[in-house]
C-alpha atoms as a printed R data frame, in Angstrom:
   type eleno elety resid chain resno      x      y      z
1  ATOM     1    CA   UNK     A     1 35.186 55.596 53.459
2  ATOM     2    CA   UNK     A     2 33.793 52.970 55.833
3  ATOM     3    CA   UNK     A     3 33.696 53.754 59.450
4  ATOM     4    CA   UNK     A     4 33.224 50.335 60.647
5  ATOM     5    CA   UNK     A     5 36.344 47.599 60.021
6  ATOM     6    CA   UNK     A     6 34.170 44.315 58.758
7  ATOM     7    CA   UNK     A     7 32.751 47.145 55.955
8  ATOM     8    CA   UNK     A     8 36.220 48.022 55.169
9  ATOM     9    CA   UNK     A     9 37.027 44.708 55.033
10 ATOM    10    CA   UNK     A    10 34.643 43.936 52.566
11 ATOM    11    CA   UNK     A    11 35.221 46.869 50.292
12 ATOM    12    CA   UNK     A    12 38.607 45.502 50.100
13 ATOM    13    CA   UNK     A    13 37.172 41.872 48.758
14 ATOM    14    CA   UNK     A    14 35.081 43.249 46.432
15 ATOM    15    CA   UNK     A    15 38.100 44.963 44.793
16 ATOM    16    CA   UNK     A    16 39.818 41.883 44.508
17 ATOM    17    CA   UNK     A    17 36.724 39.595 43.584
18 ATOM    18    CA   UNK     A    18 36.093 42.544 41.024
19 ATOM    19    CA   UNK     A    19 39.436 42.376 39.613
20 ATOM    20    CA   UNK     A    20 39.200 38.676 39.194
21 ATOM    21    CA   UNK     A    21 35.881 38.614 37.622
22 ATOM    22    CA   UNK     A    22 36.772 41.161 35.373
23 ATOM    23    CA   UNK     A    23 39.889 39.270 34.130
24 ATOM    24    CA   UNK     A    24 37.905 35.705 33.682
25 ATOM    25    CA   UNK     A    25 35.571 37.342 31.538
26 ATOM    26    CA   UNK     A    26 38.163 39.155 29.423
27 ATOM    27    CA   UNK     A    27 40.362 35.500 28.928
28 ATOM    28    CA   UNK     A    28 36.101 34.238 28.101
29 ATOM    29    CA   UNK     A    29 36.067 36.869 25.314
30 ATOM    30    CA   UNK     A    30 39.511 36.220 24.103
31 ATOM    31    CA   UNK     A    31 38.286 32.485 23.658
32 ATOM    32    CA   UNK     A    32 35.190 33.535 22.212
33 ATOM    33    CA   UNK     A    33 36.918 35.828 19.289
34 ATOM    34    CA   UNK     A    34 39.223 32.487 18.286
35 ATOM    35    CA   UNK     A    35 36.330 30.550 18.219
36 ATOM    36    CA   UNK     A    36 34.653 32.696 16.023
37 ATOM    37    CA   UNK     A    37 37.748 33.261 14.040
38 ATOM    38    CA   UNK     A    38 38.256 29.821 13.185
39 ATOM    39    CA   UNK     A    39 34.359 29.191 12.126
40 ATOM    40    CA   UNK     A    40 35.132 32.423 10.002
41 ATOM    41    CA   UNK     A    41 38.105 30.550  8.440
42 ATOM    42    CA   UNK     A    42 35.842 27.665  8.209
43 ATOM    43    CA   UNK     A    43 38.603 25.581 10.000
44 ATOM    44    CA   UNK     A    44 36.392 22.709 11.188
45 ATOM    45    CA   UNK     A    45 39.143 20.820 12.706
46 ATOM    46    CA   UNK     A    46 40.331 24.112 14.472
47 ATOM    47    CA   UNK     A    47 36.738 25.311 15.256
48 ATOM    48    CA   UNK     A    48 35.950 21.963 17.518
49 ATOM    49    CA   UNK     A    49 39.365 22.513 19.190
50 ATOM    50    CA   UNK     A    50 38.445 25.660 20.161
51 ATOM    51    CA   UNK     A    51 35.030 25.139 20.800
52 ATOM    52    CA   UNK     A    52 35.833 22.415 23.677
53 ATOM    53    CA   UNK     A    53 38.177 25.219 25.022
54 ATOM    54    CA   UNK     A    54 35.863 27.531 25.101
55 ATOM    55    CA   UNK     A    55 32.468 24.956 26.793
56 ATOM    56    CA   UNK     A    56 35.011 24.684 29.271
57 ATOM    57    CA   UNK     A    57 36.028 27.932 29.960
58 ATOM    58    CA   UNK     A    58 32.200 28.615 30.552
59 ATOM    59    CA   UNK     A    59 32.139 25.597 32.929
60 ATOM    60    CA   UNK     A    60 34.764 26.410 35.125
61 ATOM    61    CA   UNK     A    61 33.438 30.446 35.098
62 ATOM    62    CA   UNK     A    62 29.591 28.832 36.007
63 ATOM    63    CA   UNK     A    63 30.916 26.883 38.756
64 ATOM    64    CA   UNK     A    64 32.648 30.086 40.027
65 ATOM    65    CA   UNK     A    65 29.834 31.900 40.291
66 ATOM    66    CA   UNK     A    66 30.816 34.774 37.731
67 ATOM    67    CA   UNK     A    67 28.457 34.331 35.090
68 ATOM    68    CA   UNK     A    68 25.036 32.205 35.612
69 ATOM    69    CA   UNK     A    69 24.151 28.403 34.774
70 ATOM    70    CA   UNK     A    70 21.902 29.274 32.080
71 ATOM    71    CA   UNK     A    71 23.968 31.957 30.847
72 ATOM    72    CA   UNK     A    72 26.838 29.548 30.443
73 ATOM    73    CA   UNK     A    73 24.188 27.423 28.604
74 ATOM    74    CA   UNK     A    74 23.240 29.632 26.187
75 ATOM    75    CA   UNK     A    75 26.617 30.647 24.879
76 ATOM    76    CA   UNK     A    76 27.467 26.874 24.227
77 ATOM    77    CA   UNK     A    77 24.121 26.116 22.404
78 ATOM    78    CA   UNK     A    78 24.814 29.193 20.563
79 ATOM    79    CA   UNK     A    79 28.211 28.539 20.122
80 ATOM    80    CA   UNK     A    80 27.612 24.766 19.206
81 ATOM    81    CA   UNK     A    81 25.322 25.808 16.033
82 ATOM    82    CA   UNK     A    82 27.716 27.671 14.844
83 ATOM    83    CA   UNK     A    83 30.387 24.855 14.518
84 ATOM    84    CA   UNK     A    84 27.646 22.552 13.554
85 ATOM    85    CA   UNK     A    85 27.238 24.868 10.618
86 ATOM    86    CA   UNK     A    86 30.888 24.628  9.953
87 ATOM    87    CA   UNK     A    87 30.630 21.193  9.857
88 ATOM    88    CA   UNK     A    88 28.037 20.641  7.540
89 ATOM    89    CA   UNK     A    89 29.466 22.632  5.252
C-alpha cells in the first residue's frame, strides 16, 4: 500500500490505463484473427476490407501510445503481404 497520496493516486491510474490497454489490444487481436480468416478463405474482397480495419486499428493504438510506431509498422507490412498474396492469387 502507498503511504504517500500522489503514489496512491497513481497506482489507481495505472489500473485504469492497464485495463484500457489491455482491452485495445484484445479488440487488435480480434481484428487480426478476421483478417487472417478471410486471407485463409482467400476472400480477397473481404481480406482488403478487413485489412483497412485492421491498418487503422494499429493507427489509432500507435497514436495512443499502447503499442510503438514501428511496431504498428511492422504488423501492416506483414499484414499487407499477406493480402498481396491473396491477391495475386
Amino acid at each position: 500500500m502507498p503511504n504517500i497520496e500522489g503514489a496512491a493516486k497513481r497506482a489507481r491510474q495505472a489500473v485504469k490505463r492497464h485495463a484500457r490497454n489491455v482491452s485495445a489490444k484484445t479488440g487488435l487481436k480480434t481484428q487480426r484473427a478476421k483478417l487472417f480468416g478471410a486471407v485463409e478463405q482467400k476472400n480477397a474482397e473481404q481480406g482488403t476490407a478487413e485489412y483497412k480495419a485492421y491498418c487503422s486499428m494499429l493507427d489509432k493504438l500507435a497514436k495512443r501510445g499502447i503499442i510503438t510506431k514501428n511496431t504498428a509498422q511492422r504488423r501492416k507490412t506483414r499484414a499487407a503481404n499477406r493480402v498481396r498474396g491473396l491477391a495475386a492469387k
